[in-house]
TORKOL-4160 file (C-alpha; in steps of 0.2 Angstrom, whole numbers, padded with zeros to 4 digits, m for minus):
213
<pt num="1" X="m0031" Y="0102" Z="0200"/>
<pt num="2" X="m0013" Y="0103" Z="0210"/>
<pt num="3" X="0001" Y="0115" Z="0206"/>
<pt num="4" X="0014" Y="0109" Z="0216"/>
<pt num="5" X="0030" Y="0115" Z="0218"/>
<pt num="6" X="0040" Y="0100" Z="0206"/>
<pt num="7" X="0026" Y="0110" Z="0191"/>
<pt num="8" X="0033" Y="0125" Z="0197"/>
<pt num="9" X="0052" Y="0121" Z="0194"/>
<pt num="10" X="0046" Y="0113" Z="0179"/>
<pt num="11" X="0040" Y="0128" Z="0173"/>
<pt num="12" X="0056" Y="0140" Z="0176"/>
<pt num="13" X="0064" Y="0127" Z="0169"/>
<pt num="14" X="0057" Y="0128" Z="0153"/>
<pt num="15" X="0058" Y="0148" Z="0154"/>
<pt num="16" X="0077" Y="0144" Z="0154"/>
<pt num="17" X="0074" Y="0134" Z="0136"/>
<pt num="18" X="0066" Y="0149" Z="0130"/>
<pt num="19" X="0077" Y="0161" Z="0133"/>
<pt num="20" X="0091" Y="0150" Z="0128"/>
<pt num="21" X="0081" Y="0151" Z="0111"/>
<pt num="22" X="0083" Y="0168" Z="0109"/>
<pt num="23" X="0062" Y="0174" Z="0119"/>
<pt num="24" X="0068" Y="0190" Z="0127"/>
<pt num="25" X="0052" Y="0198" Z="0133"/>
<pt num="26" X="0051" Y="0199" Z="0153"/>
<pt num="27" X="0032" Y="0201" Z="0152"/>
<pt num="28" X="0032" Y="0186" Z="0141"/>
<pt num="29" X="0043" Y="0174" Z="0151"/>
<pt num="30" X="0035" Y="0179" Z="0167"/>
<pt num="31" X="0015" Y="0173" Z="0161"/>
<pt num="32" X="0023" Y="0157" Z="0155"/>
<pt num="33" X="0033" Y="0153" Z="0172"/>
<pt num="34" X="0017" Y="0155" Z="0180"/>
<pt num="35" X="0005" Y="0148" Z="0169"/>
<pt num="36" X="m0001" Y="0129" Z="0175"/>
<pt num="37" X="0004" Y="0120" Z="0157"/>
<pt num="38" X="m0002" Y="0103" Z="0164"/>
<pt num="39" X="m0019" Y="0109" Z="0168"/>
<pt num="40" X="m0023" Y="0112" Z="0150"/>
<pt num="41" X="m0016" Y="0096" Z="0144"/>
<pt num="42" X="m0025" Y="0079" Z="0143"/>
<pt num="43" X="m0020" Y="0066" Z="0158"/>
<pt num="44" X="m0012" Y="0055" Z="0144"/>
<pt num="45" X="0003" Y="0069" Z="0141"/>
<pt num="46" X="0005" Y="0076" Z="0158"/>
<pt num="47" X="0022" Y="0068" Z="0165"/>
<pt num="48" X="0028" Y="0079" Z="0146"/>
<pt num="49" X="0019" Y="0097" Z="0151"/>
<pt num="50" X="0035" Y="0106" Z="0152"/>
<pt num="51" X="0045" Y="0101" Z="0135"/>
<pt num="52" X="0046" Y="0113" Z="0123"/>
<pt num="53" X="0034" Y="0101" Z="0111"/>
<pt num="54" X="0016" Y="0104" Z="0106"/>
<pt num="55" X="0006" Y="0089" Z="0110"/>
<pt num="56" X="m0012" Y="0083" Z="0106"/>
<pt num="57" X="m0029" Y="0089" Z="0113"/>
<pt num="58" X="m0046" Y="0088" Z="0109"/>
<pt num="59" X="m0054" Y="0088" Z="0092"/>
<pt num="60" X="m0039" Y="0083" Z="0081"/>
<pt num="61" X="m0030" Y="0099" Z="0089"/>
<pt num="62" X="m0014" Y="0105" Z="0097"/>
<pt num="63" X="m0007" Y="0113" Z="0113"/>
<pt num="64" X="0005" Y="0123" Z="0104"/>
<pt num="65" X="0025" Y="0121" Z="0108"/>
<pt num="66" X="0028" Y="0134" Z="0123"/>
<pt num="67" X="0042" Y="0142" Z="0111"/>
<pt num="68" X="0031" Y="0144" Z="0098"/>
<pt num="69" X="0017" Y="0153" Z="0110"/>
<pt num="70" X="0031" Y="0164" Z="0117"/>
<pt num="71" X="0038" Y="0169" Z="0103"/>
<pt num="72" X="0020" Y="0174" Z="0094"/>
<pt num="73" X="0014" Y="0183" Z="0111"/>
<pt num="74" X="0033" Y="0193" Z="0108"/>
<pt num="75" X="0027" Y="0198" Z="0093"/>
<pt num="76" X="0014" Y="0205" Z="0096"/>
<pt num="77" X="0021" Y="0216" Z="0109"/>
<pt num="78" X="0005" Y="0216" Z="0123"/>
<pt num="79" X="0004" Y="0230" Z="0133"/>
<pt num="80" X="m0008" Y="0231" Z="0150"/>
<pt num="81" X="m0028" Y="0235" Z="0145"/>
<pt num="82" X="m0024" Y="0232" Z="0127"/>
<pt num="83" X="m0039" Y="0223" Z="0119"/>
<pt num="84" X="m0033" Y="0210" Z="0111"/>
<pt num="85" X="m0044" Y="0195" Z="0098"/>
<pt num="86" X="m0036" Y="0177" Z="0099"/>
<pt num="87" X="m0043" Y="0167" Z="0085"/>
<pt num="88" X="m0041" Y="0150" Z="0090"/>
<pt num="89" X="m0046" Y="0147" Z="0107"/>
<pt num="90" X="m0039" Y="0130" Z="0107"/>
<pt num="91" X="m0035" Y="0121" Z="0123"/>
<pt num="92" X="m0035" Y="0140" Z="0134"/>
<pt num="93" X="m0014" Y="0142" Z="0138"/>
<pt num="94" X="m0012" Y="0155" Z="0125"/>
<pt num="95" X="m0028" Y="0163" Z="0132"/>
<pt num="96" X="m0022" Y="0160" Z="0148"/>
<pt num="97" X="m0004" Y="0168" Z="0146"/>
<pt num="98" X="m0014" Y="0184" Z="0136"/>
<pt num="99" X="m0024" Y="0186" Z="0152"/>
<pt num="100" X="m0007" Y="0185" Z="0164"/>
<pt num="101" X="m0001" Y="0201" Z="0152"/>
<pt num="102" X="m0014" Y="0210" Z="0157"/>
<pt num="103" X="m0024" Y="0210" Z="0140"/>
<pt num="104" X="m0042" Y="0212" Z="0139"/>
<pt num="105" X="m0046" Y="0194" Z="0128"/>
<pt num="106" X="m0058" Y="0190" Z="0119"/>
<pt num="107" X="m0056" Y="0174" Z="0109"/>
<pt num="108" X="m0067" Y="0163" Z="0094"/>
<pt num="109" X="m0064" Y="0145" Z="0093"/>
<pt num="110" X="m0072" Y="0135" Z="0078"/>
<pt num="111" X="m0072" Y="0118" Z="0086"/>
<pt num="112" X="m0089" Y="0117" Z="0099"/>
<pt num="113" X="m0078" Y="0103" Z="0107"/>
<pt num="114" X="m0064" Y="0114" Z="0113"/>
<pt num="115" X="m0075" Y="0132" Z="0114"/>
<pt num="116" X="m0086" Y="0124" Z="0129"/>
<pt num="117" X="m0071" Y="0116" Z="0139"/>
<pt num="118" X="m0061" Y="0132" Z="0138"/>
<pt num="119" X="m0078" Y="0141" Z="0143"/>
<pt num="120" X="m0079" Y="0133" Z="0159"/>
<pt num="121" X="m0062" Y="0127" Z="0161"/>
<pt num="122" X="m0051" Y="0143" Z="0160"/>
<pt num="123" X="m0063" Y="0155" Z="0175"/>
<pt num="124" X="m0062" Y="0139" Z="0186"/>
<pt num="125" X="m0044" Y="0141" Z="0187"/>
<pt num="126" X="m0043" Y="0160" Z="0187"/>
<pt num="127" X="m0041" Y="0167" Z="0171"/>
<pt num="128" X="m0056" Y="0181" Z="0165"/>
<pt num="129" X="m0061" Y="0181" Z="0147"/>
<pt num="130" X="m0069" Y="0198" Z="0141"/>
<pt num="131" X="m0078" Y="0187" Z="0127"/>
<pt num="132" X="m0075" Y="0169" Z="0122"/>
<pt num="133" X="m0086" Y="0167" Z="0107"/>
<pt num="134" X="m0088" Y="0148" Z="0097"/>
<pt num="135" X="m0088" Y="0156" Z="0077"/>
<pt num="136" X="m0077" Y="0157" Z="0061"/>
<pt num="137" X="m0063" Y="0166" Z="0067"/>
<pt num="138" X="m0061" Y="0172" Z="0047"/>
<pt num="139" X="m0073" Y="0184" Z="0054"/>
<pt num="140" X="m0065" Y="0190" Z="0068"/>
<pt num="141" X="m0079" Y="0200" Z="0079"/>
<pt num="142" X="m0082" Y="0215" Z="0071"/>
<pt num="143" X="m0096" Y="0219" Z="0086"/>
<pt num="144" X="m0080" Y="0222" Z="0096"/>
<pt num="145" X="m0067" Y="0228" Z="0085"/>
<pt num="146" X="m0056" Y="0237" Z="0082"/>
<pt num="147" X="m0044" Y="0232" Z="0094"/>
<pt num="148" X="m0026" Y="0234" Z="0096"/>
<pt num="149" X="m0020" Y="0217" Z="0095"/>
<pt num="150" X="m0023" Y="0203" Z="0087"/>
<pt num="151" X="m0017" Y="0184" Z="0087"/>
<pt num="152" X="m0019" Y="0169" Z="0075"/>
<pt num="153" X="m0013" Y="0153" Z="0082"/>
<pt num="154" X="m0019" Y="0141" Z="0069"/>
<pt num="155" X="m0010" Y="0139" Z="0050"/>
<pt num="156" X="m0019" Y="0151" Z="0038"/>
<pt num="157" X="m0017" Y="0149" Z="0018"/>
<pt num="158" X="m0020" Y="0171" Z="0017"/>
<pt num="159" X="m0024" Y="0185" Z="0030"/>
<pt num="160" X="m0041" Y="0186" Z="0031"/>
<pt num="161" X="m0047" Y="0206" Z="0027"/>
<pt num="162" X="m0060" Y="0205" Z="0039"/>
<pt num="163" X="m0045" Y="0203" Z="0052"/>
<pt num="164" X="m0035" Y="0218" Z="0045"/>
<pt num="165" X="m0049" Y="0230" Z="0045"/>
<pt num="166" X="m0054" Y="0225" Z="0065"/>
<pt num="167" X="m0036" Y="0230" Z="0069"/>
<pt num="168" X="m0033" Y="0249" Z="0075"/>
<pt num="169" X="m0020" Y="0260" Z="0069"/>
<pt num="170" X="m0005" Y="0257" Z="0076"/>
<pt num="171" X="m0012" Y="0241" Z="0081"/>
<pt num="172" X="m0001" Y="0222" Z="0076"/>
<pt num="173" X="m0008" Y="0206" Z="0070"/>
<pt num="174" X="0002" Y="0190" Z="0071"/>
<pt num="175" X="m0002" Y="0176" Z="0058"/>
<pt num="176" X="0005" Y="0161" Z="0053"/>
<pt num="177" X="0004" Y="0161" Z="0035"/>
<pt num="178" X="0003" Y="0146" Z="0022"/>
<pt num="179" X="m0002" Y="0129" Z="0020"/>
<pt num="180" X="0009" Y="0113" Z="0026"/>
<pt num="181" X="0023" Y="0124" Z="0030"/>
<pt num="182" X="0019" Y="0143" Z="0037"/>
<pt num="183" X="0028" Y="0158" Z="0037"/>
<pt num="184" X="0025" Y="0168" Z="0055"/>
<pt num="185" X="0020" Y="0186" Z="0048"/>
<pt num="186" X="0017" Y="0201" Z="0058"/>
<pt num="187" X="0007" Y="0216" Z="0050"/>
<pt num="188" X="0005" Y="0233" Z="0058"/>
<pt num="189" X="m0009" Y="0245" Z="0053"/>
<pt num="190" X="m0001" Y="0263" Z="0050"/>
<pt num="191" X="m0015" Y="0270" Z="0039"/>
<pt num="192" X="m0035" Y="0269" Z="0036"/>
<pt num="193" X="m0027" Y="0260" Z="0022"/>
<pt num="194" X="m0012" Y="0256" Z="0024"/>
<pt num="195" X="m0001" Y="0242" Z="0034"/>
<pt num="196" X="0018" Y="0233" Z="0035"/>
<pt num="197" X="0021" Y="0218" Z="0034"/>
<pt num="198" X="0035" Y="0208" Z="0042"/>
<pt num="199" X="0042" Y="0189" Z="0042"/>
<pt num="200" X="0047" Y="0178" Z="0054"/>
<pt num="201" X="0054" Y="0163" Z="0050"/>
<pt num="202" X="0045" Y="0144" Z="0047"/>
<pt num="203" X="0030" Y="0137" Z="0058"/>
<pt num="204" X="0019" Y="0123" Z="0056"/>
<pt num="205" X="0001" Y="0124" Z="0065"/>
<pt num="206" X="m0014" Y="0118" Z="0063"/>
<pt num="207" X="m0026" Y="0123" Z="0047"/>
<pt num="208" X="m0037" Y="0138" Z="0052"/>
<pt num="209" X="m0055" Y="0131" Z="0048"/>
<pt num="210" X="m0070" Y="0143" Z="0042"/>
<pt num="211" X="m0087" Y="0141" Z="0035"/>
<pt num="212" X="m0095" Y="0137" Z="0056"/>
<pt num="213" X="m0114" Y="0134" Z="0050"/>
């Protein structure tokens, strides 16, 4: 598992493409210039690591587009010890950037494939998980909530109100909202009750899946 130098050019290189696309967060474009994208891609796609293109994984998934995980992590505006829920594990380089902005993680992946790769795959090359958990991330993990943060990276026709009410006041929850085509929706809790809601611009991820028997 090599991280040379050329993946290392690579890798500012596609921090340039990012800010050249509007990503402004320092924090931000310093975990993904650091983050080993090849390593969490399979052998078939690795010469391709550091385009700005999402590209296939395991279990009919997707490493997401490095723009797209930038500009959700932006969102979400992680600050140092925040505790932060990641629904969709997926392939670990979201994860993995999460942990580089000094978030306490914990993630749910639906797909058993995926969940045991990451769970071995992501301490092995440095990167601590508080909790990585193979559920319905509908659900969230109300044993652990609330927390301050919380990311969806997989397509979801609505917000789930299990997520919502595992978010702290003052807390932000990014979600791509919709169903061929989604709408990137941020939603911060300012009351018991009560929350706003922004939108960000078209998306297309992959279906959030629920019902894990």
């Amino acid at each position: 598992m090599v991280d040379s130098f050329k993946h290392k050019g690579l890798r500012q290189k596609l921090v340039d493409v990012l800010i050249s696309k509007g990503i402004t967060d320092k924090g931000v474009l310093n975990a993904i210039s650091k983050v080993p994208r090849h390593l969490f891609m399979d052998s078939g796609f690795l010469d391709h690591a550091y385009q700005d293109k999402a590209f296939p994984i395991a279990a009919n998934q997707t490493i997401s587009q490095p723009y797209t995980v930038a500009f959700q992590t932006e969102l979400l505006e992680v600050n140092e010890n925040d505790r932060v829920l990641e629904i969709g594990t997926g392939s670990g380089y979201q994860t993995a950037v999460l942990c580089l902005l000094g978030a306490e993680v914990y993630s749910v992946e639906r797909q058993l494939e995926l969940f045991k790769k990451s769970s071995l795959f992501l301490p092995k090359i440095g990167f601590v998980v508080k909790r990585l958990v193979f559920g319905d991330g509908y659900k969230g993990l109300k044993e652990d909530a609330p927390f301050d943060r919380i990311l969806v990276t997989a397509g979801a026709p609505y917000v789930p109100k299990e997520l919502l009410s595992q978010l702290k006041i003052g807390g932000r929850l990014v979600i791509p909202i919709g169903n061929e085509e989604q709408i990137m929706t941020l939603y911060i809790r300012t009351g018991p009750k009560t929350f706003e809601k922004y939108e960000h611009g078209k998306f297309k991820f992959v279906p959030m899946l629920e019902n894990k028997s």
